[in-house]
C-alpha positions as CSV (number, residue, x, y, z in Angstrom):
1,X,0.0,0.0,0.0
2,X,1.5,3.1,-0.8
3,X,2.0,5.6,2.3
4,X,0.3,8.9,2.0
5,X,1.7,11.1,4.6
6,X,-0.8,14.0,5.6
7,X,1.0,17.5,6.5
8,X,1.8,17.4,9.8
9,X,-1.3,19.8,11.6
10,X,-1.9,20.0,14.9
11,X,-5.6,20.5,14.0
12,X,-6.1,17.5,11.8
13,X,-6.2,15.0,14.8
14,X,-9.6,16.9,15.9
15,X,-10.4,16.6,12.3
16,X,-10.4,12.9,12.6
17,X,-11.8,12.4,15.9
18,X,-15.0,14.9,14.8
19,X,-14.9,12.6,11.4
20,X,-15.2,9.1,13.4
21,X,-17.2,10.4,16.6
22,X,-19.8,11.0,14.2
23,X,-19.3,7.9,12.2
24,X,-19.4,5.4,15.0
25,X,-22.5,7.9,16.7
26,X,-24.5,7.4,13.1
27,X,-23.5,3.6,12.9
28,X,-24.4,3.1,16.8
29,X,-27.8,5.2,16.8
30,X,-29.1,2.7,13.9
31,X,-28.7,0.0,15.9
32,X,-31.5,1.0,18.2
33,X,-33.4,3.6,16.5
34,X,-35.8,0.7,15.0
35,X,-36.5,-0.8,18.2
36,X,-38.7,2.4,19.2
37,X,-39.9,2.7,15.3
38,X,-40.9,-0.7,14.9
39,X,-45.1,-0.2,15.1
40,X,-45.0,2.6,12.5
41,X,-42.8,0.3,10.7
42,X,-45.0,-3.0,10.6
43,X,-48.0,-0.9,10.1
44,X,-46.4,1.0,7.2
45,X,-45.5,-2.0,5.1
46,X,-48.8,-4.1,6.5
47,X,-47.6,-6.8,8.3
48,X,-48.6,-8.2,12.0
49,X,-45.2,-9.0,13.4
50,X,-47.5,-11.2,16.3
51,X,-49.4,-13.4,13.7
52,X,-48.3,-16.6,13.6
53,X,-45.1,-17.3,11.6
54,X,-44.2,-13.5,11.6
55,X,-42.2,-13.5,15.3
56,X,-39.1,-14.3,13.5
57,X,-39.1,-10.8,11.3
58,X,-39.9,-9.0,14.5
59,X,-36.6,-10.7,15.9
60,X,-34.5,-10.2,13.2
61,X,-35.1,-6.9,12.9
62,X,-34.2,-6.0,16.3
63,X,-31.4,-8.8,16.3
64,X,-30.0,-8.9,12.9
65,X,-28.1,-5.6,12.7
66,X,-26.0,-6.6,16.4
67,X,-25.2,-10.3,15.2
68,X,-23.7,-8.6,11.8
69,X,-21.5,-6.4,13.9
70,X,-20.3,-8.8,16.3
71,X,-19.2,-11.1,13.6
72,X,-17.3,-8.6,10.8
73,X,-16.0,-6.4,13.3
74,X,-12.3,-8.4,13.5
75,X,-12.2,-9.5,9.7
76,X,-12.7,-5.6,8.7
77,X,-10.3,-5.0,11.4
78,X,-7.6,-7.1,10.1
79,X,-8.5,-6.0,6.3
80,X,-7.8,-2.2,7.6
81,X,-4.1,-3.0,9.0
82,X,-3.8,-5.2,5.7
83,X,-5.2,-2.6,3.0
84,X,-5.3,1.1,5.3
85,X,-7.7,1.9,8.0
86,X,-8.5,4.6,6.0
87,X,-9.3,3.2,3.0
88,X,-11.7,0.4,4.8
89,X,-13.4,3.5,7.2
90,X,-14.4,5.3,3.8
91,X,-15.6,2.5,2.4
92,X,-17.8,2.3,5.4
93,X,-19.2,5.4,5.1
94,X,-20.0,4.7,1.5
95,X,-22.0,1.2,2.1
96,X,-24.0,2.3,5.5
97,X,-25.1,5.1,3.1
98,X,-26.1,3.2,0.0
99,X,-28.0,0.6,2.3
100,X,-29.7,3.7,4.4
101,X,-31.1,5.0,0.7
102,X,-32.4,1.8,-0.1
103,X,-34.2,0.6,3.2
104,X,-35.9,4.3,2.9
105,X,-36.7,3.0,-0.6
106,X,-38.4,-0.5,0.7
107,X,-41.1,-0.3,-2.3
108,X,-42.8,-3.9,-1.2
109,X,-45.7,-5.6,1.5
110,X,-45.6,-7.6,3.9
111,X,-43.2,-10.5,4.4
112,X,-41.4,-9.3,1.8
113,X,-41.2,-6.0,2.9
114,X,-39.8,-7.2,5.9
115,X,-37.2,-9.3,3.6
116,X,-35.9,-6.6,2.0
117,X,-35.4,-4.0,5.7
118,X,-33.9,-7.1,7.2
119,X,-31.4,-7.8,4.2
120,X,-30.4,-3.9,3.9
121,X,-30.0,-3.5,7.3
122,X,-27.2,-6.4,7.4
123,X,-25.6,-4.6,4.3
124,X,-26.1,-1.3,6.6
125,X,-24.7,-3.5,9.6
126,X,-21.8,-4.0,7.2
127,X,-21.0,-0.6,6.6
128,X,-21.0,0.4,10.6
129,X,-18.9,-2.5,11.2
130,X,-16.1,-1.3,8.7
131,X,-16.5,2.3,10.7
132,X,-16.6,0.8,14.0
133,X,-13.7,-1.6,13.2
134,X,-10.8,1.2,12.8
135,X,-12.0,4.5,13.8
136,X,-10.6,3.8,17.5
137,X,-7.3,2.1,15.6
138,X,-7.1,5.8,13.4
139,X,-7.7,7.9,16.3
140,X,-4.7,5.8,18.1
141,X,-2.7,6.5,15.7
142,X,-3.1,10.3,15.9
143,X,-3.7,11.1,19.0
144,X,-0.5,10.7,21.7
145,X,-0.5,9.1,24.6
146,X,-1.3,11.9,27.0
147,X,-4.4,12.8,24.6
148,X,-6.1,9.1,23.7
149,X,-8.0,8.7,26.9
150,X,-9.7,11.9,25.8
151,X,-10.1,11.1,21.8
152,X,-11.2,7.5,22.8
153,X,-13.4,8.7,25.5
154,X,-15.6,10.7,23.7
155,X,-15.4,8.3,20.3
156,X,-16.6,5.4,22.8
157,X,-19.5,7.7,24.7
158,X,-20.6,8.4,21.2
159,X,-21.4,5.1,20.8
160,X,-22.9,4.3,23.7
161,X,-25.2,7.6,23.3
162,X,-26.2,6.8,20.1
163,X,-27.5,3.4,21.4
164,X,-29.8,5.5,24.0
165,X,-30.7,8.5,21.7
166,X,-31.4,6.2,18.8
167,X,-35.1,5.8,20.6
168,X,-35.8,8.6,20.8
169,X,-35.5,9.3,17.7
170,X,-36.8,6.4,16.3
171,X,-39.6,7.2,18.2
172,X,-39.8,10.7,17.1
173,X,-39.2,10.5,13.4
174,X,-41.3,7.0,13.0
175,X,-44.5,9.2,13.9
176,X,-43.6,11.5,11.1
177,X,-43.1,8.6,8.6
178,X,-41.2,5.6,9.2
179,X,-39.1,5.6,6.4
180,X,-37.4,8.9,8.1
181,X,-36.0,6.5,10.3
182,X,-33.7,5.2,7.7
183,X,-32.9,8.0,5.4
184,X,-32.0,10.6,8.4
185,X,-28.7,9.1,8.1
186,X,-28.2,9.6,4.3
187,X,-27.1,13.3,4.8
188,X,-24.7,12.6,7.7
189,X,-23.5,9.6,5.6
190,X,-22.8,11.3,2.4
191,X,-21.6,14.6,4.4
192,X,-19.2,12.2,6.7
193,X,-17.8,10.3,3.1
194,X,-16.8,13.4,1.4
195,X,-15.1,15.0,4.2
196,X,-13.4,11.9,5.4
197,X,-12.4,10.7,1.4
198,X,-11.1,14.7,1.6
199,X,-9.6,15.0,4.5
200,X,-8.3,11.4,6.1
201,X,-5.1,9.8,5.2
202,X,-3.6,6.9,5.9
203,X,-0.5,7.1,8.4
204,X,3.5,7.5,7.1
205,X,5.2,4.3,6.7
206,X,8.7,4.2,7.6
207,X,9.0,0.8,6.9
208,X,6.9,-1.1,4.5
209,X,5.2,-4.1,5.1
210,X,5.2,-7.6,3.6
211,X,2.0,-8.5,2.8
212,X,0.5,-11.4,4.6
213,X,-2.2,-14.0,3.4
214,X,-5.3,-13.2,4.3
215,X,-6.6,-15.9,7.0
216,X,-9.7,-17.4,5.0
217,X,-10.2,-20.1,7.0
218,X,-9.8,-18.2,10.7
219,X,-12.0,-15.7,9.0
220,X,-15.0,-18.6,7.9
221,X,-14.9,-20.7,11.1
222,X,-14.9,-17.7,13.4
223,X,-17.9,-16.0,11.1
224,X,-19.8,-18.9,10.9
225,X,-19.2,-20.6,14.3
226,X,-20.2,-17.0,16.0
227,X,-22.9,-16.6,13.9
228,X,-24.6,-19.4,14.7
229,X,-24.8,-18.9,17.8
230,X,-26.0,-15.8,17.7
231,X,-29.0,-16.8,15.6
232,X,-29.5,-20.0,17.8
233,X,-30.0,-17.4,20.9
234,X,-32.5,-15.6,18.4
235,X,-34.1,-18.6,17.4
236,X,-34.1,-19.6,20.9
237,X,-36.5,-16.8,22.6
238,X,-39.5,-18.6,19.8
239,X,-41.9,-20.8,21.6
240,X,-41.0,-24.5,20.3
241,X,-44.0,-26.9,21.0
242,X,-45.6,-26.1,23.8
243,X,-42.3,-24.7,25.6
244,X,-42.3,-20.9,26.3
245,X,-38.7,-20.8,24.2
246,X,-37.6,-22.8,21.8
247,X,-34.4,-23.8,23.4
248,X,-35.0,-27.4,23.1
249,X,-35.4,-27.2,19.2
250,X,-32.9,-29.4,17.3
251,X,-31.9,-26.5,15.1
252,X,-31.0,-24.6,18.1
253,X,-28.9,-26.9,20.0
254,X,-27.4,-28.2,16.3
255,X,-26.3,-24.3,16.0
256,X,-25.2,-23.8,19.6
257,X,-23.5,-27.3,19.5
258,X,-22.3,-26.9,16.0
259,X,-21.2,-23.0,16.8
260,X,-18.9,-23.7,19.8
261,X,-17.7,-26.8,17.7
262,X,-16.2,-24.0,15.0
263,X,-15.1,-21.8,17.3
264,X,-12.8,-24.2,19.1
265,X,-11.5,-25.2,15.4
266,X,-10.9,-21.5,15.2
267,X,-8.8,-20.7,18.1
268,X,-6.2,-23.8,16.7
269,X,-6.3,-22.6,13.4
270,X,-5.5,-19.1,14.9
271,X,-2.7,-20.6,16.6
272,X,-0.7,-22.0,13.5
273,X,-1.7,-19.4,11.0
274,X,1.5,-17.3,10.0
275,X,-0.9,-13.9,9.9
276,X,-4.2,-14.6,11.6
277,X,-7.2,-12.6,12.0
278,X,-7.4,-12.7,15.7
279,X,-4.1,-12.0,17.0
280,X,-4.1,-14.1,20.2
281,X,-1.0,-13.3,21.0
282,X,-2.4,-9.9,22.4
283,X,-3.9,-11.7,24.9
284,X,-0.5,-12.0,26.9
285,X,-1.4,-8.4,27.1
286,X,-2.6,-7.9,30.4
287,X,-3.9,-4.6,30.0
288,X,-5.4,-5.6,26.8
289,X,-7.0,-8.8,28.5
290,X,-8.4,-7.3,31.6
291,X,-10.0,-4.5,30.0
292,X,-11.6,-7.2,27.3
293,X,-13.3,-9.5,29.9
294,X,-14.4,-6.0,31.9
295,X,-15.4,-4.2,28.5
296,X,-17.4,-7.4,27.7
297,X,-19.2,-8.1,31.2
298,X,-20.2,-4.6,31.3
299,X,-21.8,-5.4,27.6
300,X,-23.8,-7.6,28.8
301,X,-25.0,-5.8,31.7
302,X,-25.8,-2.8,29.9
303,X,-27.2,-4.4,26.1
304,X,-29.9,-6.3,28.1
305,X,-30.8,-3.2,30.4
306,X,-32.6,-1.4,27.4
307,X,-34.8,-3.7,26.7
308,X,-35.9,-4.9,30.0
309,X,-36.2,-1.4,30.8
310,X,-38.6,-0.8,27.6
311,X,-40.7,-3.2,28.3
312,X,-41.3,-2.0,32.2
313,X,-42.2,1.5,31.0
314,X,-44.4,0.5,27.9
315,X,-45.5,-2.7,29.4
316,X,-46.5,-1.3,33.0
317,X,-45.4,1.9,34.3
318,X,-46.3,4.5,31.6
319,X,-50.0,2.9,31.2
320,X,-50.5,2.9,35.4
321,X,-49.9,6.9,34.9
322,X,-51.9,7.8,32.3
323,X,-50.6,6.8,28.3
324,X,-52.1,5.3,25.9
325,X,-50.3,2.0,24.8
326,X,-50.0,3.3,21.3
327,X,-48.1,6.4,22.7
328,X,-45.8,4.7,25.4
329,X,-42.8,3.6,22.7
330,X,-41.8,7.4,22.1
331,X,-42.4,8.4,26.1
332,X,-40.5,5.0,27.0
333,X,-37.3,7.1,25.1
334,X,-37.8,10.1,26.4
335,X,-37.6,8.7,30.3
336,X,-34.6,6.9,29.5
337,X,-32.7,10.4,28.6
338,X,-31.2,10.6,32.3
339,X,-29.3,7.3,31.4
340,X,-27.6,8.9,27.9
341,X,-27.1,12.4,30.0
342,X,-24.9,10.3,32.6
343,X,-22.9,8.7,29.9
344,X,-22.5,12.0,28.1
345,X,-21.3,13.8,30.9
346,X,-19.0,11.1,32.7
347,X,-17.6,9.9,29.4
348,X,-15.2,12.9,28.3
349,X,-14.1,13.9,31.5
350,X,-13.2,10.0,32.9
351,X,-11.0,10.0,29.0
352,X,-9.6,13.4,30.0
353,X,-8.5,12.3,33.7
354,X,-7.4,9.1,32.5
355,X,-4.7,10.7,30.6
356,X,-3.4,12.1,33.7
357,X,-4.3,9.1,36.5
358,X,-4.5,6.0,34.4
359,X,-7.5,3.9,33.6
360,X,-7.5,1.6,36.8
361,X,-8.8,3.9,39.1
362,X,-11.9,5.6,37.2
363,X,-12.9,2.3,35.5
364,X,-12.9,0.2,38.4
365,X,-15.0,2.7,40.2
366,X,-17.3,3.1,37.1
367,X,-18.2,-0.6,37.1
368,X,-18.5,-0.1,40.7
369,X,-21.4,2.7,40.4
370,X,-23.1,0.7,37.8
371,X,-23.2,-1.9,40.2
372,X,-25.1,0.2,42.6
373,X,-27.6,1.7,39.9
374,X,-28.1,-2.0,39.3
375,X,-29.2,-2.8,42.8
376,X,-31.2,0.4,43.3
377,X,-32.9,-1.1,40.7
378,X,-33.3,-4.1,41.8
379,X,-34.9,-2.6,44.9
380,X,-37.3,-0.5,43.2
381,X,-41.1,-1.2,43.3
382,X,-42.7,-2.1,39.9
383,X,-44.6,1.7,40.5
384,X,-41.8,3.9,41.3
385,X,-41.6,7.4,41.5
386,X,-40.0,8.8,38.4
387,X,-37.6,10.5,40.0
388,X,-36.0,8.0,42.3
389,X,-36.2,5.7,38.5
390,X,-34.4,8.9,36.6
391,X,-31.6,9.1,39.4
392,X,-30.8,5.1,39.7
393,X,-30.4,5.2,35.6
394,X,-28.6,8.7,35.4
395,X,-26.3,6.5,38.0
396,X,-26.1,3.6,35.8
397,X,-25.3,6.0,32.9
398,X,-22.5,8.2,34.5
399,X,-20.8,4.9,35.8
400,X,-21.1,3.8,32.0
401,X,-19.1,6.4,30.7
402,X,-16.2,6.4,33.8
403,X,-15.4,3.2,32.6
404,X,-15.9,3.2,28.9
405,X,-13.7,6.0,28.0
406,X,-10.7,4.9,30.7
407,X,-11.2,1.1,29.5
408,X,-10.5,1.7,25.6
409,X,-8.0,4.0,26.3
410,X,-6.0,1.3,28.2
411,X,-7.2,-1.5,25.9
412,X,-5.9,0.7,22.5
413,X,-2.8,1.7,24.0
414,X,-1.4,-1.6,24.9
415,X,-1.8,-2.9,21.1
416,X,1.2,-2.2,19.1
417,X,0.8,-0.2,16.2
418,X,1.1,-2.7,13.1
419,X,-2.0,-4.9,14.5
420,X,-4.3,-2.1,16.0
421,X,-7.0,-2.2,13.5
422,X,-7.5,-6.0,14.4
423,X,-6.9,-5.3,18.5
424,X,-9.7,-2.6,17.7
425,X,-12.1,-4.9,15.6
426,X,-11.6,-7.9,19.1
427,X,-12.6,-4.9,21.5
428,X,-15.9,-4.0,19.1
429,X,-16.6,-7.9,18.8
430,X,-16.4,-8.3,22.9
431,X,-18.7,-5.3,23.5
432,X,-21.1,-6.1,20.4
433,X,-21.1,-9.9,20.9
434,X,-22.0,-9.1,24.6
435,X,-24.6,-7.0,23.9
436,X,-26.1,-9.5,21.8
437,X,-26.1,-12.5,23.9
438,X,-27.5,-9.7,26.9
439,X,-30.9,-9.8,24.6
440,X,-30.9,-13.7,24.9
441,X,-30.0,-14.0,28.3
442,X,-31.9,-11.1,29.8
443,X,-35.1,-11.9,27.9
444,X,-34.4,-15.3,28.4
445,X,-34.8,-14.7,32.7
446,X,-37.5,-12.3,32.3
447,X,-40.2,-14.9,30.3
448,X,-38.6,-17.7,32.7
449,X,-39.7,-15.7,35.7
450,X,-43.3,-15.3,34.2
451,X,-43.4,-18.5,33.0
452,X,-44.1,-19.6,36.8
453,X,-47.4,-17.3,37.5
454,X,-47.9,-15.2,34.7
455,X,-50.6,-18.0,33.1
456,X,-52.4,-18.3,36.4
457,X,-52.9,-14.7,36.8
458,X,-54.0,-14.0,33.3
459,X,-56.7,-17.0,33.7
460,X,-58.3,-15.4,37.3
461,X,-58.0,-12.0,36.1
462,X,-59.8,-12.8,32.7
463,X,-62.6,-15.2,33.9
464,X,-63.1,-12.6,36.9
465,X,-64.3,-10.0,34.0
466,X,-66.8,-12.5,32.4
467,X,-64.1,-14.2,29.9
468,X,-65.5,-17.9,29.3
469,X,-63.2,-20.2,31.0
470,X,-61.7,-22.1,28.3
471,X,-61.0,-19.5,26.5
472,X,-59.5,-18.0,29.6
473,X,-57.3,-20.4,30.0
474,X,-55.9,-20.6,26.3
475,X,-54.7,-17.1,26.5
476,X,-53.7,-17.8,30.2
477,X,-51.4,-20.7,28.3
478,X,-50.0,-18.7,25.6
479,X,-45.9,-17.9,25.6
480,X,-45.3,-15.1,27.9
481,X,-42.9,-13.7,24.9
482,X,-46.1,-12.6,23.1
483,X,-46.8,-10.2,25.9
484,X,-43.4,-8.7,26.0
485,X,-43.6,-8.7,22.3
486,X,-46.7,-7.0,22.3
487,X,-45.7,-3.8,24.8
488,X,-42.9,-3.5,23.3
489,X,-44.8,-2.6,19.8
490,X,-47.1,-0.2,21.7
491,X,-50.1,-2.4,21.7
492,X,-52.2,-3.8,24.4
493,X,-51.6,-7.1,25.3
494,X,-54.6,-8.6,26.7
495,X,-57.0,-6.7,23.9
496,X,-54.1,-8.0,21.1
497,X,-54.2,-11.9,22.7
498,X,-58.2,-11.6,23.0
499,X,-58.9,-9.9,19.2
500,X,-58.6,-13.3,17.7
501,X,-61.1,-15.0,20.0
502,X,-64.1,-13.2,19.2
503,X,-64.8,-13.0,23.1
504,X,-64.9,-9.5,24.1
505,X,-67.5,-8.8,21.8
506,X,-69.3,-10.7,24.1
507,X,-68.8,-8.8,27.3
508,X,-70.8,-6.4,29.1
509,X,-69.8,-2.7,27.9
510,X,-68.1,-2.4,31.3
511,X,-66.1,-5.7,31.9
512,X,-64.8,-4.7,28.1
513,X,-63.8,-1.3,29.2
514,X,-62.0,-2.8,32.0
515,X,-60.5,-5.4,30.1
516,X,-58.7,-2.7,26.8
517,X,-58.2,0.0,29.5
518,X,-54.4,1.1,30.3
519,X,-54.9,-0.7,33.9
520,X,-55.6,-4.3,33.4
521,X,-52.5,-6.0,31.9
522,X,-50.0,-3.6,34.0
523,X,-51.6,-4.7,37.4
524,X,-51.9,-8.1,36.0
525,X,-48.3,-8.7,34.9
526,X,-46.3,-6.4,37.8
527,X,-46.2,-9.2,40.5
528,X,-45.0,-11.5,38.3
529,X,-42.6,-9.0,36.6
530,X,-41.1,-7.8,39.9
531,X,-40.0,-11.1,40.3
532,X,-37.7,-11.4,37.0
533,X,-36.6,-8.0,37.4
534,X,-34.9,-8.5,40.5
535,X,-33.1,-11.6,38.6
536,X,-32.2,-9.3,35.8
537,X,-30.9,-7.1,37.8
538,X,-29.0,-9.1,40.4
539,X,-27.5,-10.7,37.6
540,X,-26.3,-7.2,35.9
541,X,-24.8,-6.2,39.5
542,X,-22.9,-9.6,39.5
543,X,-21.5,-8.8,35.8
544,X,-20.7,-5.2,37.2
545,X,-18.7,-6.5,39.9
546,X,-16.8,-9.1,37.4
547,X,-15.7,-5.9,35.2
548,X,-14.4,-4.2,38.4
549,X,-12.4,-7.2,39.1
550,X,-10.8,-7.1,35.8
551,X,-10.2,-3.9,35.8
552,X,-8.2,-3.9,38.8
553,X,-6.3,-7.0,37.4
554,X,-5.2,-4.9,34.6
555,X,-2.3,-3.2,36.3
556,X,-1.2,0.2,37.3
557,X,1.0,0.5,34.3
558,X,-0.4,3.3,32.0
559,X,1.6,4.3,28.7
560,X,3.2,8.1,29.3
561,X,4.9,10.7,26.8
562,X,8.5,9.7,26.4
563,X,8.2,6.3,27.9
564,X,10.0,3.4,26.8
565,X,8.6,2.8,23.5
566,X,9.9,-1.0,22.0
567,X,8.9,-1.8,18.9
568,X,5.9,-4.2,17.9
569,X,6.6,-8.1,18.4
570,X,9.7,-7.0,20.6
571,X,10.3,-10.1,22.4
572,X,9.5,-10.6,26.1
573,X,12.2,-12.6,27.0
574,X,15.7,-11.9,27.7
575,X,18.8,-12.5,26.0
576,X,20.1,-11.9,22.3
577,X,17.3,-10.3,20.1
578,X,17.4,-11.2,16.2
579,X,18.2,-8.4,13.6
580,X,16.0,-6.9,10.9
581,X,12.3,-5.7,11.0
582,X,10.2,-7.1,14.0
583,X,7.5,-8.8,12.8
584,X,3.6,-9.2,14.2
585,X,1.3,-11.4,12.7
586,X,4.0,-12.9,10.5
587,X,4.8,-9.7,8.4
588,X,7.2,-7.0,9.0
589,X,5.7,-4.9,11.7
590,X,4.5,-1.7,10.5
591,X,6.8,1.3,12.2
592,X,4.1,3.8,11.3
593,X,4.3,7.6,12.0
594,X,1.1,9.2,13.3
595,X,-0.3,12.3,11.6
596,X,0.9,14.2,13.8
597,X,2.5,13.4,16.9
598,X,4.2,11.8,18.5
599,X,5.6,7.8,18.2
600,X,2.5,6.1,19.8
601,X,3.9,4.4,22.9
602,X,2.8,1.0,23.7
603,X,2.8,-0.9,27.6
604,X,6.8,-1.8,27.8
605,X,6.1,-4.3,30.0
606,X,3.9,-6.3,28.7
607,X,5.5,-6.4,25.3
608,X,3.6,-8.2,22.6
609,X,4.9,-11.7,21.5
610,X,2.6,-12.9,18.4
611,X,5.5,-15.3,16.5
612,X,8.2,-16.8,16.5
613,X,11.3,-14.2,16.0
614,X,12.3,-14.3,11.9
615,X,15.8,-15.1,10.9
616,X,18.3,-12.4,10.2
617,X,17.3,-10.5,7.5
């Protein structure tokens, strides 16, 4: 690849951080922005997501865009130290763009409407993984050591904000039209692809590399062994013959079994390849270990908090106080803004003092305050007062952002320079593969909880309004994932379950009134709701209290101006070291010079060890 050196500007590393803060906010905020805009959506392009054989497009459309992510994350990662970061973040741009103009376009009905969203938004999912995969490696490689926390910091809170903010607007736009919800990223992304094609360049090259084979087979196995289990955990949360999940069915185990299987396969093929995809060798990193595991607990804490938190305000709390179920999806968005405000705030101040105190100490106690927003939580009656809710989440939010922006900092600057676009696409993986798997799990231990006595009460509270008792009972039998389902679209689950029976015609004006009104279902479901929540969230505090662990395993050691800097695959043991270019990931490591600044310094401890040393050159 030919070097392109860029004039050497103090301004242009605030060039690129705006340039990818806003890439990796746009490719985060889609993510979640359907979840909120998914009624206008179904109703727009005529299709029941709740009818039978239609559950599966509901889940794919909240799931498929996270699976794509957490599998093309490292591949686009390795491709970008291979081929440029650059040149791979532009062409990101370019394809989360193209697919954004052609889901707004979705000209079809029904199923295959729903075809054609879910298959553009994995091309879409594409594009954001190529973003997400190097801008943290680009801003590394601009930004010195006693500035990353900072650039990372508020790169990584712009992520995580755009997760949160993403329902609001979803919510806000979708009532305007739902295709907005889709093309209000077409002017960010063909603003973001001109300026960055204009104005990002690829960094120096003092040395050039050899290029190294790409690792097809690492790349296959770990893509298809993670992938299916990702859709097995979709397919999973499907009722499967008379079981409330579908856990049991042979495709899912085949996929989980199978999955694991592949993934095994992968880590020995990663560990005889000369140049593999997943450099495991990082993982003698301890920094860059720690901070993984921590980075990928919190994930999972935090990707399964949205939902469950959804479903309480749409499902119960916003209908006990008032809303209509058809409004609470946008208000279920606008409550949760205390959580993104914490993150905003606490993110680019924890970056900016971890430049000056090290990452142990801020993300340690940031997993730590989660921990207690968690069990505040936990604690909280299914009724609350909003503003005991709205402080426990701001909580949750500004211990979200002390660790985020401290933990990538400390993750990125242990990764030598010629294999940070793959050490960047392995920390995007953890957090997005977490955050997938959260959905599974969390939703997983809420329908088990109801499972239990959620049947029972909807047969009593039913044949107490005049419901005959059989068909009572049915709905009382139904999987309690078509009630979570159903709150989180913005309907009304009992009147959505009861609309095919033909029974409330039958009722007495006021047993009917009882029934649809926004009390029923809420007072119905919070006893047996209470009960999962407080597993959810016990289970969130335990995660939170793994990634403090972690974090405090990482070590002290926090990269300074004018350190020690040895080069890339510098061996860790003593004695004689071999002449000629170090090598990482079986090619000559890349010596690169960042535009501007400063040599990037990497943790002289811990140096990295990927291969064997080469002969003398």
């Amino acid at each position: 690849m030919a070097a392109a050196s860029a004039p050497v500007d103090s301004r242009y590393k605030w060039v690129v951080l705006a340039n990818t803060t806003a890439a990796v906010f746009m490719a985060a905020l889609d993510g979640s922005i359907i979840l909120i805009a998914l009624p206008p959506i179904f109703l727009g392009i005529d299709l029941d997501p709740l009818a039978p054989g239609n559950v599966s497009y509901l889940l794919w459309m909240i799931m498929g865009y996270r699976l794509v992510q957490a599998v093309l994350v490292v591949p686009l990662g390795r491709l970008g130290d291979m081929f440029g970061r650059v040149r791979i973040y532009n062409a990101g741009f370019v394809v989360f763009t193209v697919a954004s103009i052609l889901l707004s376009f979705d000209p079809l009905r029904g199923g295959s409407a729903a075809m054609w969203l879910i298959g553009w938004r994995v091309l879409q999912a594409v594009g954001g993984s190529m973003l997400a995969a190097n801008s943290a490696a680009i801003l590394t490689d601009v930004f010195p050591a006693d500035q990353r926390g900072l650039a990372l910091g508020i790169n990584q809170v712009a992520a995580i904000a755009g997760q949160f903010i993403g329902l609001v607007a979803g919510g806000v736009l979708a009532v305007w039209d739902w295709r907005a919800v889709f093309w209000v990223n077409v002017p960010v992304g063909v603003f973001g692809t001109i300026w960055a094609y204009l104005k990002l360049r690829e960094p120096a090259r003092r040395e050039q590399p050899e290029r190294a084979p790409f690792d097809w087979w690492g790349n296959i196995t770990f893509a298809v062994g993670l992938g299916a289990i990702l859709v097995a955990v979709t397919e999973g949360l499907q009722p499967y013959r008379g079981h409330t999940m579908g856990w049991t069915k042979p495709t899912v185990l085949a996929m989980l079994i199978g999955g694991t299987a592949l993934l095994v396969a992968f880590v020995v093929i990663e560990r005889r390849f000369t140049a593999p995809m997943f450099e495991l060798a990082l993982f003698r990193l301890r920094a860059f270990t720690a901070g993984n595991i921590a980075g990928l607990a919190v994930s999972i804490a935090r990707g399964g908090l949205q939902f469950v938190l959804i479903i309480w305000l749409q499902g119960i709390w916003l209908p006990l106080h008032g809303y209509d179920f058809e409004d609470t999806p946008l208000w279920a968005g606008i409550y949760l803004l205390p959580l993104t405000a914490g993150i905003l705030v606490a993110g680019p101040l924890s970056g900016f003092l971890s430049d000056r105190f090290g990452a142990r100490g801020l993300s340690t106690s940031g997993a730590l305050v989660t921990v207690g927003g968690y069990v505040g939580l936990m604690l909280l009656p299914v009724d609350f007062t909003y503003w005991t809710f709205a402080l426990l989440i701001a909580t949750i939010g500004v211990g979200s952002g002390m660790f985020a922006a401290p933990n990538s900092a400390s993750i990125m600057s242990s990764v030598p320079a010629a294999v940070r676009g793959v050490g960047s696409g392995m920390r995007t993986t953890f957090q997005n593969a977490g955050s997938a798997l959260s959905i599974g799990v969390f939703f997983s231990l809420m329908i088990a909880g109801l499972a239990g006595s959620l049947p029972g009460a909807f047969s009593s509270g039913l044949s107490a309004e005049g419901v005959p008792a059989d068909v009572a009972q049915q709905v009382g039998a139904l999987p309690p994932v078509a009630s979570l389902f159903a709150a989180v679209l913005g309907l009304n689950p009992v009147e959505h379950l009861l609309a095919g029976t033909g029974s409330l015609d039958l009722l007495a004006p006021e047993h009917q009134a009882t029934i649809t009104g926004r009390e029923f279902f809420p007072h119905l479901i919070s006893a047996p709701f209470q009960d999962g929540l407080v597993v959810v969230f016990g289970v969130s505090a335990a995660l939170g209290l793994i990634a403090a662990v972690a974090s405090v395993l990482r070590g002290a050691h926090q990269p300074q101006p004018g350190a020690h800097q040895p080069q890339p695959g510098a061996l860790a043991t003593a004695g004689p070291q071999p002449v000629g270019p170090p090598r990482v990931g079986g090619t000559a490591a890349q010596v690169e010079s960042p535009v501007p600044g400063p040599s990037p310094a990497v943790e002289d401890d811990l140096p990295l060890v990927p291969r064997p040393a080469p002969d003398d050159d």
